[in-house]
C-alpha positions, -999 to 999 in steps of 0.1 A, spaced: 670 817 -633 690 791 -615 697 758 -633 681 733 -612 681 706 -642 685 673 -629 710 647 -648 696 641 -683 668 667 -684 671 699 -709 678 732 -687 668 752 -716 633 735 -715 616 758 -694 587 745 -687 564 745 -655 567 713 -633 527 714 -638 504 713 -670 467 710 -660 463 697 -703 494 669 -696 473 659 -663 439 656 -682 454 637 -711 473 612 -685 439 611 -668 423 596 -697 457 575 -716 470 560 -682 436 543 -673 439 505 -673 438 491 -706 434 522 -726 468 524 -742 466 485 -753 432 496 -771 446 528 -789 476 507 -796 451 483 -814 436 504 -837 464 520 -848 464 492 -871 432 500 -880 391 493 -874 383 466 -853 351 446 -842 347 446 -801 353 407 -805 385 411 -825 397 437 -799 391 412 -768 412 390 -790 442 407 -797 444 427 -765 455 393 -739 439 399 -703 413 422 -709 376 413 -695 348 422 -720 336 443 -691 368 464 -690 374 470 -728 334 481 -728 343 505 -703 372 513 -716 358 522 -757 331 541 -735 356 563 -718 382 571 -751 347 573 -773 337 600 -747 373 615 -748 368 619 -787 395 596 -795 375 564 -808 346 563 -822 319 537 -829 306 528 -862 272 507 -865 267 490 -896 237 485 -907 233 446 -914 219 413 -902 234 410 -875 245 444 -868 277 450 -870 297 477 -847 334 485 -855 358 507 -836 382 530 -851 401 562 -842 390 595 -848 412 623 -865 420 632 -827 433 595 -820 452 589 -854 470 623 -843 477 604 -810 490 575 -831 527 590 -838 528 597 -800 518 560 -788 545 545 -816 568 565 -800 561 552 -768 563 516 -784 594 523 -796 609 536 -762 591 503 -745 609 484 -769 644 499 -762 642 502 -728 614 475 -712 626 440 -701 598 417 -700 593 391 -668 616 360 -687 634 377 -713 668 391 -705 679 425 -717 696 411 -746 670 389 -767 653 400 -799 627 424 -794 593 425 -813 585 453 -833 
């Protein structure tokens, strides 16, 4: 086997360039919004109206579709209380909390490694 590593990446990974199961989960995670909403309920359940809130830029339209798609993807899940008014919540299922270490992960890299349009690479980053 010849060592074709490039700068930086493990030679002794061996893995193939191609992973049909990485594609299908980058399928569903890279869609427009849908990391900002598993972000979101990391921190726990949420009310569609509390999600619009805390997710800045996201259409009501698009963060329907959106809980659609990862509910469908067995990641969130729906819950419909059973009041006056009813009220729906949206949480992650066993399969998104799993996902959860992953996308703090990812939050930490963004934080070490993102510079935000105005900020310069030295200020204070948010955790």
């Amino acid at each position: 086997m010849t060592d074709t590593a490039s700068p930086g990446t493990p030679a002794s990974a061996g893995i193939d360039p191609y992973c049909p199961y990485y594609a299908a989960a980058m399928d569903l995670l890279g869609r427009r919004w849908a990391g900002a909403v598993l972000r979101a309920l990391i921190t726990g359940s949420m009310r569609f109206r509390d999600l619009a809130r805390t997710i800045p830029g996201v259409t009501d339209r698009m963060l329907s579709q959106r809980l659609k798609d990862l509910e469908a993807g067995g990641l969130v899940e729906r819950v419909v209380h059973p009041s006056t008014p009813v009220q729906v919540e949206y949480r992650l299922t066993a399969k998104g909390t799993a996902l959860g270490g992953v996308l703090l992960d990812l939050n930490q890299w963004a934080l070490d490694w993102i510079t935000l349009p105005g900020k310069s690479a030295g200020d204070p980053q948010p955790s």
